[in-house]
C-alpha positions as CSV (number, residue, x, y, z in Angstrom):
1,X,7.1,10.2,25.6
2,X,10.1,9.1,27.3
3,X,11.6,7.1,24.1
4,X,10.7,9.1,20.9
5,X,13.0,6.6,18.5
6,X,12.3,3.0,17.4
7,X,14.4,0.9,15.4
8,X,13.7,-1.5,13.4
9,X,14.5,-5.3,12.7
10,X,15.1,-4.0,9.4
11,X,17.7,-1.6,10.1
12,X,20.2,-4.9,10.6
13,X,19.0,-5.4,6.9
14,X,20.6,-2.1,5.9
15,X,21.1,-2.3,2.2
16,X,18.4,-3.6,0.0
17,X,19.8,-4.6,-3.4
18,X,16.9,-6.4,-4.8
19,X,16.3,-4.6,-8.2
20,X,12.8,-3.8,-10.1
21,X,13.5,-5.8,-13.4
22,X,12.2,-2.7,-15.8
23,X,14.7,-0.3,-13.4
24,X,17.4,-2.2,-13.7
25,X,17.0,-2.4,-17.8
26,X,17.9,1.4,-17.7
27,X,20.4,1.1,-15.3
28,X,21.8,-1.6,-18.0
29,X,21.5,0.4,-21.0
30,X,23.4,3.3,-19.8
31,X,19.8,5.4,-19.7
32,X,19.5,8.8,-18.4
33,X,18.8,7.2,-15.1
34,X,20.5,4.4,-13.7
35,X,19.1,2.7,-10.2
36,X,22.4,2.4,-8.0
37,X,20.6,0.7,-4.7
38,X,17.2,0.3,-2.7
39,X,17.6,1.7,0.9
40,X,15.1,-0.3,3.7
41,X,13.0,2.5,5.5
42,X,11.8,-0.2,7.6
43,X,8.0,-1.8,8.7
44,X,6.7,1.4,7.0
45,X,3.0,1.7,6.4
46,X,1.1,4.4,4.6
47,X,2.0,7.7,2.4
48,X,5.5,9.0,2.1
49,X,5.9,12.6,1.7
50,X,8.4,15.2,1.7
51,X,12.4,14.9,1.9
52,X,15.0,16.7,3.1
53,X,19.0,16.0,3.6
54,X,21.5,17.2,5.8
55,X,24.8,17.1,3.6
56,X,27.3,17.7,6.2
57,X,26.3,14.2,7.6
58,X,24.9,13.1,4.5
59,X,21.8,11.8,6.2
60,X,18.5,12.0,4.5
61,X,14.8,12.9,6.5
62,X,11.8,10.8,5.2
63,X,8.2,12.5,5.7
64,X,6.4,9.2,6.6
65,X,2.7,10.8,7.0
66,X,0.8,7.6,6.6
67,X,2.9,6.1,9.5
68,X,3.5,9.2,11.8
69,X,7.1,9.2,11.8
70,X,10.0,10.2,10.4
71,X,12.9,7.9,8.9
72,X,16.7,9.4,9.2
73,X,18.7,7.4,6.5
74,X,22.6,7.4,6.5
75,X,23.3,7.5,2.4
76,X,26.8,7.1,3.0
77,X,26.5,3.8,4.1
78,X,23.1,3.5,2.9
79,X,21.5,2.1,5.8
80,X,18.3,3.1,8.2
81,X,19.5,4.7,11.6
82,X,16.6,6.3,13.3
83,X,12.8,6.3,12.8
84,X,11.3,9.4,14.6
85,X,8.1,8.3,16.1
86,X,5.0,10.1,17.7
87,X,4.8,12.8,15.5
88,X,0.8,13.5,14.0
89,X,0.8,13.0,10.3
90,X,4.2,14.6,9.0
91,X,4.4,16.3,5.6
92,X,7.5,18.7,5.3
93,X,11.0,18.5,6.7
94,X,13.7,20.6,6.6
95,X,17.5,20.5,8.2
96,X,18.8,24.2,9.6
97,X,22.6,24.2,9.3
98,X,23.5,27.1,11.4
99,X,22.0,25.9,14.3
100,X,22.2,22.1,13.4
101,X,18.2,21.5,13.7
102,X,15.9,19.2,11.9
103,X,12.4,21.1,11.1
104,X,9.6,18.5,10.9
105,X,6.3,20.2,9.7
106,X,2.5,18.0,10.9
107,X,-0.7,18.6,9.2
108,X,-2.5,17.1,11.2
109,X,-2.1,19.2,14.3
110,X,-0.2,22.0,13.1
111,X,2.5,22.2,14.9
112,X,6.3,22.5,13.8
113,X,8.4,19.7,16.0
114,X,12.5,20.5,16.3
115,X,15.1,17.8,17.0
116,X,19.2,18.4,17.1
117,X,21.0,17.2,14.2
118,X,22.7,14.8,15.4
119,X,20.9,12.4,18.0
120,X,17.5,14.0,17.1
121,X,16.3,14.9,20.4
122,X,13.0,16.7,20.9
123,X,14.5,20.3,21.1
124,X,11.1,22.3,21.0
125,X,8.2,22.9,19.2
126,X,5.9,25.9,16.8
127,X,2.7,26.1,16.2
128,X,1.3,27.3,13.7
129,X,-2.5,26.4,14.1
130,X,-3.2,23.3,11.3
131,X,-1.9,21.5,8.3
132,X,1.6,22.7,8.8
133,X,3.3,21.8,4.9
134,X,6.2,22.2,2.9
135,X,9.9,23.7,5.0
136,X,12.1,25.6,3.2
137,X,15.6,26.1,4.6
138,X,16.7,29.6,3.4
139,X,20.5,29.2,4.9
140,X,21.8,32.4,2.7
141,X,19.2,34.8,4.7
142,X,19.0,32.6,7.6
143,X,15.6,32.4,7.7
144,X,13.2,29.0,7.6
145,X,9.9,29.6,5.9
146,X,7.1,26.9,6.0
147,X,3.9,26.9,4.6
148,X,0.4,26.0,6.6
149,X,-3.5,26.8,7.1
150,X,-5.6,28.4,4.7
151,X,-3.8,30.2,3.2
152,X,0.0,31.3,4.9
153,X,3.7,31.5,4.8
154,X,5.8,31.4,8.4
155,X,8.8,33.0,8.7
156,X,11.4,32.0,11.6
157,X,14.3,33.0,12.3
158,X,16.5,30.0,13.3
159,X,18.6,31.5,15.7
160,X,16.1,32.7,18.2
161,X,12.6,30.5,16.6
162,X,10.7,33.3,17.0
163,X,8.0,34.0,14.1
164,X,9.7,37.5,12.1
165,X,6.8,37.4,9.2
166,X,3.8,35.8,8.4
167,X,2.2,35.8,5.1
168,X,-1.5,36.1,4.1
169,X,-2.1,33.7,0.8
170,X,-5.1,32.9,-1.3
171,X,-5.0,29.7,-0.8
172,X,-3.1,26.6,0.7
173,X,0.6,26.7,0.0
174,X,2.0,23.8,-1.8
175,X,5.0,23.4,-2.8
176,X,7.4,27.5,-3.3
177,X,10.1,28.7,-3.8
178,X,12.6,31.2,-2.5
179,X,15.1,33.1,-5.0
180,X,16.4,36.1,-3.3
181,X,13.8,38.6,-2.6
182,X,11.4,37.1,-3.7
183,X,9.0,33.9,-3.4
184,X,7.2,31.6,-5.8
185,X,4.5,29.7,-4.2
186,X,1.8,26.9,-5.7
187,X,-2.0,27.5,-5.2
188,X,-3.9,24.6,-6.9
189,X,-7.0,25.7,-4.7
190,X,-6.4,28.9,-6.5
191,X,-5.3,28.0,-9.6
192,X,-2.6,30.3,-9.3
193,X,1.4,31.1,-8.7
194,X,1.0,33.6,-5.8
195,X,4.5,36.0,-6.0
196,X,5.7,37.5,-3.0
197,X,8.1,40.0,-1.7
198,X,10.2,38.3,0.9
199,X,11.2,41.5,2.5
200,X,7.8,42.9,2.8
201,X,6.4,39.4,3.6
202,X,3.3,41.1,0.8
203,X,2.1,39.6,-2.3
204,X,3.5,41.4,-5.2
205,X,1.6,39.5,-8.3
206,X,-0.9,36.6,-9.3
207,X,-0.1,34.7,-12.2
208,X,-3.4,32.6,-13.1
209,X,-3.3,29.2,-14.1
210,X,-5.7,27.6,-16.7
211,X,-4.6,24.0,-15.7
212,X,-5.4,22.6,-12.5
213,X,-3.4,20.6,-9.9
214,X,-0.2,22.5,-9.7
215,X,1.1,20.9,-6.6
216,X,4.7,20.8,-8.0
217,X,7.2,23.6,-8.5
218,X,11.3,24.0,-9.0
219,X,13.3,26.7,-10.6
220,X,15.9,27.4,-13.0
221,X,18.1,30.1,-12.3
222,X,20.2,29.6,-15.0
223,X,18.1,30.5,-17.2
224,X,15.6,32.6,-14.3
225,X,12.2,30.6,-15.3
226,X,9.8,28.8,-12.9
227,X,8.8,25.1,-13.7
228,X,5.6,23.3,-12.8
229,X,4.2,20.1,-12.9
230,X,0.3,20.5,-13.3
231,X,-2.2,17.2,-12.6
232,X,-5.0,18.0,-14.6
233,X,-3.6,17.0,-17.0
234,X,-0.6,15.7,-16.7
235,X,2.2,18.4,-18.1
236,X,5.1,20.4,-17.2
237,X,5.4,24.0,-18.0
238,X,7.8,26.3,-18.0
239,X,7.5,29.9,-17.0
240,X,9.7,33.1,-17.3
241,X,10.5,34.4,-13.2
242,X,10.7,37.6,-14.3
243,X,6.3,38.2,-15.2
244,X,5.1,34.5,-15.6
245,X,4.9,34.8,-19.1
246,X,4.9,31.1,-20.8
247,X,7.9,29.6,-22.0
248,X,7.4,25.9,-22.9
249,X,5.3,22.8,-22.5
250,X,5.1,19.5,-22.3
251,X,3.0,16.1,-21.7
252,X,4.1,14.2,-18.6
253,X,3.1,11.4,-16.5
254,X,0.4,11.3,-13.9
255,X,0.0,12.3,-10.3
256,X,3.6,14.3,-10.0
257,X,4.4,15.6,-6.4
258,X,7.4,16.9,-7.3
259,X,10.4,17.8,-10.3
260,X,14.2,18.9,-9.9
261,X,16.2,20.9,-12.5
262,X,20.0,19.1,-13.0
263,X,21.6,22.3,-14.5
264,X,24.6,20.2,-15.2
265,X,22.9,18.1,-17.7
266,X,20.8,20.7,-18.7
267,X,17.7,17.9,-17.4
268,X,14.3,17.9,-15.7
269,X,13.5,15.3,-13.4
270,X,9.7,15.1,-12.9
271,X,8.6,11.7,-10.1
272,X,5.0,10.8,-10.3
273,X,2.5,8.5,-8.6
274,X,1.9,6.6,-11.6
275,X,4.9,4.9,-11.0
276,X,7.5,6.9,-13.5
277,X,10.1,9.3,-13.5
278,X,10.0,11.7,-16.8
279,X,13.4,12.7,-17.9
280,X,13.6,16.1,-20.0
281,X,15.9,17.8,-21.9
282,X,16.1,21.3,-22.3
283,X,17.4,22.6,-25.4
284,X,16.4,25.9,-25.6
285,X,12.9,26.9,-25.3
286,X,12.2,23.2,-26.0
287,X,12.0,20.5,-23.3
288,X,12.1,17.2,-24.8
289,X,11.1,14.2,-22.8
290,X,14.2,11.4,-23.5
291,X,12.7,8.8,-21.4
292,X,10.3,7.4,-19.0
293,X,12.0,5.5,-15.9
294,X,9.6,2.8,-14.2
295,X,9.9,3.7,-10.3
296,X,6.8,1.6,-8.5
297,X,3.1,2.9,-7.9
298,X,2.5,5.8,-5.9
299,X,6.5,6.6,-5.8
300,X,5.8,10.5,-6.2
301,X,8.1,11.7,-3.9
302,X,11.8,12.4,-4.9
303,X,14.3,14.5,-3.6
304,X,17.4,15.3,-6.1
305,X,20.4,16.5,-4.3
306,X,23.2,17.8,-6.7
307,X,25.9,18.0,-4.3
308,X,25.7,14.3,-4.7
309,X,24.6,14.0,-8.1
310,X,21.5,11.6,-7.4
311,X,18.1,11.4,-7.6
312,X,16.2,9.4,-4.3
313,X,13.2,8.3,-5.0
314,X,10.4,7.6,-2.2
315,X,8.7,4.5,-2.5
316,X,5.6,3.1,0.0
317,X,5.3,0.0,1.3
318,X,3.0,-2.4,-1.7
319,X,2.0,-6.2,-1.2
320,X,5.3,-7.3,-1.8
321,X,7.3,-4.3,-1.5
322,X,8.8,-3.1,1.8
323,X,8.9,0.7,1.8
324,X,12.7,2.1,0.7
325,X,14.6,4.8,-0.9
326,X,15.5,4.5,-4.5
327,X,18.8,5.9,-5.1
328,X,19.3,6.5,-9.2
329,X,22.7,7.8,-10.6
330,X,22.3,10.1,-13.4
331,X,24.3,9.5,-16.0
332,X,26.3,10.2,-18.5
């Protein structure tokens, strides 16, 4: 494909500031929450998945699986630049700062598609067989893991792309996590937190879960315990990282692809396709929701990127609703 980029009519558009009346009540009331702008991701149709930032530029990369493509948003200025097109059914993204590459993950033909950071350039390509998932950038051990198949874990190195580990799972991978040697990882299929030695690349321990639907996952290392989001039903819990043992629960809304700790407010984030984001607060062993944000239906993607202390919100194209990035303050 000789032109991999398109941009859009809505790109001149740039900031959309047309506010969602129940939103802009908590921005208003000085909530936990408080919606700052919309950001156009152009004539986007379909599921939005999976976000990832590049801080350095402070550029944001949009998963768009429904519509094969990949939307690069400058937050600075809060405008569309690029929309990556011709990829097969994106799901997880992921920016390499050492060698300044953007990791774009495809289930629908497995393969792993890399562009430069900066002009986002085809600059090669992994495979990795099907339903390539989640990326996670590991910059610390220079290492990018991504999840894919059956049941697996891929381990590159960046510098060279050349696969150093691969890791036999259960089940599909959903969403893990890395924290130092070792890694969390979500098998709903399984019903199960899969825990792996990241040296080895072997599974160490299986921690069973009774609930189903644990698609989402983020951890506290403040206080070393391993959140979840479960679907069926609907609640957050809160394990210790050290043997899985439970910690806390607690009701939440419905269809929740993903949750962020904000250790400076001492705060759970939790986005769901039911149209709300859950605000907690932990006090303790005691997580206490303090408010339910309205976001729009099937907004379950989020991304929340302390270094600049918001929440971005992923919302799909609706009858009347062009598809765009909530951006939400959290405040005080």
């Amino acid at each position: 494909m000789s032109n991999p980029f398109r941009m859009t009519t809505a790109v001149l558009a740039g900031l959309m500031m047309l506010g969602d009346t129940a939103a802009s009540a908590q921005s208003a009331d000085g909530g936990p929450l408080q919606l700052e702008t919309k950001i156009s991701l152009g004539d986007i149709r379909g599921r939005i998945d999976h976000m990832a930032v590049d801080l350095k530029r402070q550029r944001l990369f949009v998963a768009e699986l429904g519509n094969n493509s990949v939307g690069v948003v400058d937050l600075a200025n809060r405008s569309l630049i690029r929309t990556i097109t011709g990829l097969n059914e994106p799901q997880g993204v992921g920016y390499e700062p050492s060698t300044d590459a953007l990791y774009v993950a495809n289930a629908g033909d497995g393969s792993v598609r890399l562009f430069e950071g900066n002009e986002y350039k085809s600059s090669g390509q992994l495979e990795l067989g099907s339903d390539a998932d989640n990326v996670r950038v590991d910059a610390a051990a220079k290492r990018v893991v991504i999840g894919y198949g059956g049941g697996g874990l891929a381990v590159f190195d960046p510098s060279t792309r050349g696969k150093t580990q691969n890791v036999s799972l259960e089940a599909h991978p959903e969403s893990f996590q890395i924290v130092d040697d070792r890694i969390f990882v979500n098998l709903p299929d399984a019903h199960a937190i899969a825990v792996v030695d990241a040296t080895s690349g072997k599974q160490v321990a299986t921690w069973p879960m009774v609930k189903g639907g644990n698609f989402a996952m983020t951890v506290d290392r403040d206080r070393g315990q391993i959140l979840l989001a479960f679907r069926n039903p609907p609640e957050l819990a809160v394990f210790a990282m050290a043997d899985g043992k439970s910690v806390a629960n607690a009701e939440t809304c419905g269809d929740v692809d993903d949750l962020f700790v904000d250790a400076r407010r001492a705060r759970v984030y939790v986005s769901c396709g039911a149209g709300y984001v859950d605000v907690f607060e932990m006090n303790g062993a005691a997580y206490r929701r303090m408010a339910r944000i309205p976001t729009a239906s099937g907004a379950r993607t989020s991304l929340f990127v302390p270094e600049m202390d918001r929440l971005l919100i992923a919302v799909r194209s609706g009858l009347a609703r062009p598809a765009a990035i909530w951006v939400f303050k959290p405040g005080p």
